[in-house]
N, C-alpha and C positions, 0 to 999 in steps of 0.2 A: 303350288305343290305343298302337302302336305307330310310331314313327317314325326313315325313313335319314336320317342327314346324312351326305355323303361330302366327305371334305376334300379339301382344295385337296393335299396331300400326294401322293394318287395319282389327282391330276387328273381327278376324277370331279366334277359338277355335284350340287348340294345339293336334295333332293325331298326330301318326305314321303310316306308309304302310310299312308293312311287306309283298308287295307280288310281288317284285321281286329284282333282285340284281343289281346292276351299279358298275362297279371300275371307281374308280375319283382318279387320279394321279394329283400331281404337281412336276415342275422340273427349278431347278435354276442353272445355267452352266452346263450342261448333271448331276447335280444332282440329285438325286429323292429325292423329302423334306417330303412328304410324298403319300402312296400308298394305300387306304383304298378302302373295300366294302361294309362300315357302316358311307355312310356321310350322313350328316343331310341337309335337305334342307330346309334352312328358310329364309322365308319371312321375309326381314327389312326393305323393304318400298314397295309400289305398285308398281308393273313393275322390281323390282330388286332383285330378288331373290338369294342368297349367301349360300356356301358348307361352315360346321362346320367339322371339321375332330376329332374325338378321339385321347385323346393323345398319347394313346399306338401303333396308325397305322401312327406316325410321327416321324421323325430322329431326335430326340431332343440334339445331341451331335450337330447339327447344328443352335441349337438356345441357345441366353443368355439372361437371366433375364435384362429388362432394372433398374427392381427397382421399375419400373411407375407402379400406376395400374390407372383404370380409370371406370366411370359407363357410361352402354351404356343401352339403354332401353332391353336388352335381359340380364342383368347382370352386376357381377361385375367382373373385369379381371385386368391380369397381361401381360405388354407390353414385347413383345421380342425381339429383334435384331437378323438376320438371314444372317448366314455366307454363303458360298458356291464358293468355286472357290475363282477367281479374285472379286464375289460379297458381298457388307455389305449394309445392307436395315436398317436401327434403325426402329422402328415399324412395321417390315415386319408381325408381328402375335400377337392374342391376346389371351391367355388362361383365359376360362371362369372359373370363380372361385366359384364364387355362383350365383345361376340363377333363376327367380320364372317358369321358366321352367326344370323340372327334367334330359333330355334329354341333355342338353348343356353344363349342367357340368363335368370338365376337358374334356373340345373339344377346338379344337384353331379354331380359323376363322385368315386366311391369306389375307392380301392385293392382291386384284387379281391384281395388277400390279405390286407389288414386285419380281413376280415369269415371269419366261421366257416361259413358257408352261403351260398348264392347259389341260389336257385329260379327257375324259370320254372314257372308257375305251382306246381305242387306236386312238380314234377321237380326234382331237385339238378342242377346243372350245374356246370362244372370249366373254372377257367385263364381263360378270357374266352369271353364268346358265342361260341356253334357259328356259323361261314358258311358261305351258302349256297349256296357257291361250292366247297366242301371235302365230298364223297362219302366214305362209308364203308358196303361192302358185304362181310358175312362169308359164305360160301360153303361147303360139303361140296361134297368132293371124293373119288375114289378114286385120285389119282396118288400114287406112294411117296415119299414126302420121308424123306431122311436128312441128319442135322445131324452132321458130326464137325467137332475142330479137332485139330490137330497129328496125324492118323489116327485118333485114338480117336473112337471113333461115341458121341456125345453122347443120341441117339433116332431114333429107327426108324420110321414110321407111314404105314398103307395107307388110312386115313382122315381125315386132316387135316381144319382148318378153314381156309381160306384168305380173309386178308382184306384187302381189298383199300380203302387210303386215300388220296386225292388227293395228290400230293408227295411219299407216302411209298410206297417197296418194298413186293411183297405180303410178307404177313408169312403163317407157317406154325404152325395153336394145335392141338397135339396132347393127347391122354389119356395124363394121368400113367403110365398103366400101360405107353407106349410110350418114355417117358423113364428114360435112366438114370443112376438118383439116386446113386449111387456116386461120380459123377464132379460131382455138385453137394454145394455149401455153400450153406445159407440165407444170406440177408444184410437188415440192416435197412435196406434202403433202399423205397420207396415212391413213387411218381408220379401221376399224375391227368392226364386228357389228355381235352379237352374232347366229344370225339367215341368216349371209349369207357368213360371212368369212373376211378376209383381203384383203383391195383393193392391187393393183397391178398399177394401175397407176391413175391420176386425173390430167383436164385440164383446164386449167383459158379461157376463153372466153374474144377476142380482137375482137369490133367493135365500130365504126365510133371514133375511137381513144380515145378507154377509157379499160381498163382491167379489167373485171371480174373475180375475182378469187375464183378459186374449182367448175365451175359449170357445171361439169361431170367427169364420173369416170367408172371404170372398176373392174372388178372380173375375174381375168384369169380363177383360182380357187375357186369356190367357194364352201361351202357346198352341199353335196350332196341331200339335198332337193329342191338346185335351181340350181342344176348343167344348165338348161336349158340357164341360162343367162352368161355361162361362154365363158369370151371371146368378149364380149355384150358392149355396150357404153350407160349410161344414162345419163342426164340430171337433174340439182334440179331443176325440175317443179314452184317453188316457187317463182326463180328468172326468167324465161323465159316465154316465150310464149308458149302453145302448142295445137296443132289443131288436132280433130282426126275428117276424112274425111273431109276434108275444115270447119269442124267447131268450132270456137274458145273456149279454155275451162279456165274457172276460176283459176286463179293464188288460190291454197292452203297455209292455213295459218299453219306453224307446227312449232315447236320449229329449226325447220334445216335453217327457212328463213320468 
C-alpha cells in the first residue's frame, strides 16, 4: 500500500490513498535493504517527491545507530550507517522518531544515492520518485530540425523524435545516421533522470577550435514511456542553435544551461 503525506513546506494538507498497491524495493550490493508495499510518498520540496519505508518492512541487522539525531521539517530523527557487502554509507538512513505527521513515525527515509538500485515494483527508477504531476510524451514527427552552433551544422533530421517534458523545453532525439560525428568528441559523463532513464553515452561538441562539453546525449534504454527515443541523439538546445523548417528558434533559458 501506498501512501501521500504532503508537507507543510508547499502548503499542501497531509492524506493518505488507500486505493491501490506498489512494491518499492531498494538494494545495496545484490542486498535487498528493504522490500515494502506500505511506502509513504512524501512531498519535501516541489518537484522532489521521496519514499518513507516502515521500519518493520527494513533489514535492520543492516543498519547501526550513528548516535546523531537531527530535525528536519517532517521530524525528529535518528541517523544510521548502512552496511551491505563490500558497502558502508554513515548517513545512508534516517529513522523518524516523532513527527507532526502521524504517518511517518518509525518510517526511515534513505538517501536515494546511498543505495545501488531503487525499484518500483520490478522497474528500476532514477533520482527520486516520478510525480505525477510531471508528463513526459515522446512524439514522431516529420518537421526538419537542424542543430548548428557558431554556423557549422551539428545534424540534419526530417524525422525527429520529439519529446516533450513538463518544465522542460521539447527536446529533439535524432538517428545517429543524421548526426555529424566529426564535430563530436565522446565524453565520460553520464546522467539518470527519473522520467527517462540513464544515459548511455554523451558527446562534447568540437568547432572552429573550441570544445563544448556534454552537449548531447543518448538513451539506449530508456523508460518505457519514451521507449520511442531509444537509441535517439539529442542536443542541449540551450547551448546551440536550432531550426525547425529553416526557421530559427529561441535558445531556452532552464537551469540545464
Amino acid at each position: 500500500m501506498i501512501a501521500q503525506v504532503f508537507g507543510q513546506s508547499i502548503g499542501r494538507p497531509v492524506h493518505r490513498r488507500r486505493d491501490f498497491v506498489l512494491g518499492v524495493r531498494g538494494v545495496l550490493r545484490n542486498t535487498t535493504v528493504f522490500d515494502t508495499t506500505r511506502a509513504l510518498y512524501v512531498w519535501e520540496a516541489p518537484h522532489y517527491p521521496q519514499y518513507y519505508v516502515p521500519r518493520a518492512d527494513v533489514d535492520m541487522t543492516l543498519l547501526t545507530s550513528s548516535g546523531q539525531r537531527m530535525t528536519t521539517p517532517q521530524g525528529d530523527a535518528q541517523r544510521y550507517t548502512l552496511r551491505a557487502g563490500d558497502a558502508e554509507h554513515n548517513g545512508a538512513a534516517r529513522l523518524m522518531l516523532t513527527s507532526p505527521f502521524d504517518a511517518l513515525r518509525d518510517t526511515l527515509r534513505f538517501a536515494w544515492q546511498k543505495l545501488d538500485h531503487w525499484f518500483e515494483e520490478d522497474e528500476e527508477i532514477f533520482v527520486h520518485p516520478r510525480s505525477p504531476y510531471t508528463r513526459v510524451d515522446a512524439l514522431r514527427s516529420t518537421r526538419v530540425v537542424r542543430i548548428e552552433l557558431e554556423g557549422v551544422v551539428l545534424a540534419e533530421s526530417s524525422s525527429p523524435v520529439v519529446l516533450f517534458e513538463t518544465g522542460l523545453p521539447a527536446r529533439y532525439y535524432m538517428n545517429p545516421f543524421d548526426i555529424r560525428f566529426e564535430h563530436l568528441e565522446p565524453s565520460q559523463t553520464r546522467s539518470e533522470c527519473p522520467y527517462k532513464g540513464r544515459t548511455t553515452g554523451y558527446w562534447s561538441v568540437s568547432v572552429n577550435g573550441k570544445l563544448h562539453p556534454d552537449l548531447a546525449w543518448m538513451y539506449s534504454f530508456p523508460t518505457r514511456q519514451v521507449l520511442p527515443i531509444a537509441g535517439l541523439i539529442a542536443f542541449l538546445d540551450e547551448k546551440v542553435d536550432v531550426f525547425i523548417n529553416n526557421i530559427p528558434q529561441l535558445r531556452p533559458s532552464t537551469h540545464m544551461g
